[in-house]
N, C-alpha and C positions, 0 to 999 in steps of 0.2 A: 439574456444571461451572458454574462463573461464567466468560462471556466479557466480552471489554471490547474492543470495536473502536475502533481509534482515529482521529481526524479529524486528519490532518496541515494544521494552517490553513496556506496557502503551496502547498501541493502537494499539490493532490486534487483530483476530479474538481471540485469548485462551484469552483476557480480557473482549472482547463481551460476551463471552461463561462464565466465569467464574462469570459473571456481573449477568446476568440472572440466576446462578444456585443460586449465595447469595440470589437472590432478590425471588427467584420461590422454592426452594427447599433447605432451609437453613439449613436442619439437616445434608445435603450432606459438610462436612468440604472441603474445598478445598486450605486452606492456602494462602498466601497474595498473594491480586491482585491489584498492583500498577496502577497507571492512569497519562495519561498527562492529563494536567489544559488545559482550551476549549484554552488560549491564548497561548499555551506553544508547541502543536500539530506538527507545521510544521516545526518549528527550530528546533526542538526538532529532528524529522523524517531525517533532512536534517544532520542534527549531526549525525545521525547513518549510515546512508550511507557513509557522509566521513571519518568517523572511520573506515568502513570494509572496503571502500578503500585502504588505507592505511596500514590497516591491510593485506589485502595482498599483496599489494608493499613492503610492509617492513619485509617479512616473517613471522608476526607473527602467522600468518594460518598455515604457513611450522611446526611451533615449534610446536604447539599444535597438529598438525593432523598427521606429517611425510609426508604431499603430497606435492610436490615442486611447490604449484601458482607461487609462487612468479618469480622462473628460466621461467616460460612458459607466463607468465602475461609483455604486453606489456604498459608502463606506458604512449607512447603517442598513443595511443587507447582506451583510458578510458570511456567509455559509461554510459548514466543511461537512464531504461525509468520506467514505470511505468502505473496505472491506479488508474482513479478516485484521489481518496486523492495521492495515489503512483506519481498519473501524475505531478499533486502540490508538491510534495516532489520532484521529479525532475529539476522540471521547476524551485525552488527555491536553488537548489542546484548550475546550473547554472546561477542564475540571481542573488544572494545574496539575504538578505534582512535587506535592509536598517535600518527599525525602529528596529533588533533585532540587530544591529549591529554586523552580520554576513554576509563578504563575498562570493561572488561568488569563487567557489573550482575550482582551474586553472589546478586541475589534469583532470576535465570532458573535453572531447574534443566533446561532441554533446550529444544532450538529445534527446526522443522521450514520450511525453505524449498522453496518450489513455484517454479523457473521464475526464480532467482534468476542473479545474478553477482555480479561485483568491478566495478562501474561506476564508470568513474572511477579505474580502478585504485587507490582506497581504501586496499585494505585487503592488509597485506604479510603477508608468511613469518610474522612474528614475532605479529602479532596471529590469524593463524589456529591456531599454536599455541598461542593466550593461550585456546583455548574448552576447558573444560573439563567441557561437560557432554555428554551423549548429543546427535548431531544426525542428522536427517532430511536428505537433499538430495534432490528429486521431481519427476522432471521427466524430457523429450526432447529437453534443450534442449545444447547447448553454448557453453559458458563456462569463464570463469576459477575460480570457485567450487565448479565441477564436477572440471576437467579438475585442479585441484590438491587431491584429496581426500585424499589420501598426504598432507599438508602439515599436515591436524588433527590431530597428532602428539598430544593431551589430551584427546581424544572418546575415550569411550568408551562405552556401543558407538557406531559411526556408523555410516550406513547411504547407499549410492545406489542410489537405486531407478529406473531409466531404466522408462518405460512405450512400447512400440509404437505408434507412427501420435498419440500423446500433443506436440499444437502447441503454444505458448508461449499463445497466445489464445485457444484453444480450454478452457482447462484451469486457467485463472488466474481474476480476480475479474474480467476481462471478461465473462465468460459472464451474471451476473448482468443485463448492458445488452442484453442479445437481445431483450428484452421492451421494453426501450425504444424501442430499434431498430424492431421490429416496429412497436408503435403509432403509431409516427413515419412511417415509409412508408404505414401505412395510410391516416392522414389528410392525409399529402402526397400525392396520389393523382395519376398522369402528366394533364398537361397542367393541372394547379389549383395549380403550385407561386406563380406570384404573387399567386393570389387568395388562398390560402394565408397569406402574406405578410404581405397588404397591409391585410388582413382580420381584427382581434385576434379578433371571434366565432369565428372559423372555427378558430382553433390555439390552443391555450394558449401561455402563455410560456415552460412549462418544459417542453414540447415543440418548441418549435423549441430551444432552449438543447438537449436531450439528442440531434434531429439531426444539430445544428453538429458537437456533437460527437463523436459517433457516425461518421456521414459521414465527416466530415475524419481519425478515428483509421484508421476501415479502408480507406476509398480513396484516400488520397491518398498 
């Protein structure tokens, strides 16, 4: 398998992160941090993935890195999955969308979404039957993307796999920030939270930036 994860500039965790430090710790400079527009999010997302598609079908990974994707990458085995928002940026990758007047990308030959929706209500009747390839739906979640799975009239096979006691956050690309988390309370230790602070030996910076945002995603 070749993977190729992609970094949505605009919408990912280093603009959550970078969002929080302007708005919480402004004297920390951190230079510009672009943002997609609330209506701009998914076509946007689904643009980027067909680019690094592409990008290494056409070697331009080869040129920049000297590693040969492109000689080892098989162009009719093209996959996307994803989680949460990632699941939506899949699903619409495969399904087009209509009112953005962007296509369904004919290099994906099956998608798999974990924990996804229609955010934004998106994406209609007409582009869920625009998906034409095998899809995964994964998850215990309920949504629109789920609850209208009769509606990918052009999957074939598809599948909804619902899993038991299986959380939206427990089971998505959150989990990977536990260990963040973790190190982050460790060294925020009860009653040292302003010496913490106030004290750049004491914390790294890109542990307070993974608190803020860590912190503020699941408690608040």
């Amino acid at each position: 398998y070749i993977v190729a994860s992609v970094e949505h500039t605009g919408n990912n965790d280093a603009w959550y992160q970078g969002n929080f430090i302007e708005r919480f710790i402004p004297a920390l400079p951190i230079g510009p941090n672009p943002r997609l527009g609330t209506n701009d999010v998914i076509a946007q997302r689904s643009k980027d993935v067909r680019f690094v598609i592409d990008a290494v079908l056409q070697g331009i990974v080869d040129r920049r890195t000297g590693i040969a994707f492109s000689r080892a990458a098989d162009a009719d085995k093209v996959g996307v999955l994803g989680s949460s928002l990632g699941a939506q940026t899949s699903l619409a990758t495969v399904t087009g969308i209509g009112s953005a007047g962007l296509p369904a990308d004919s290099l994906v030959k099956a998608a798999f979404m974990g924990g996804g929706s229609n955010w934004g209500l998106l994406l209609k009747a007409q582009d869920y039957a625009n998906a034409k390839v095998p899809l995964m739906f994964f998850a215990n979640d309920t949504g629109i993307a789920y609850n209208d799975f009769d509606q990918y009239t052009g999957s074939q096979p598809k599948h909804r796999v619902e899993v038991a006691g299986l959380a939206h956050h427990t089971a998505g690309y959150q989990s990977s920030w536990c260990q963040d988390f973790h190190n982050s309370m460790v060294k925020i230790v009860p009653g040292a939270n302003e010496l913490s602070f106030a004290n750049p030996r004491v914390l790294d910076p890109s542990d307070i930036a993974n608190f803020i945002f860590d912190a503020t995603f699941y408690f608040t």
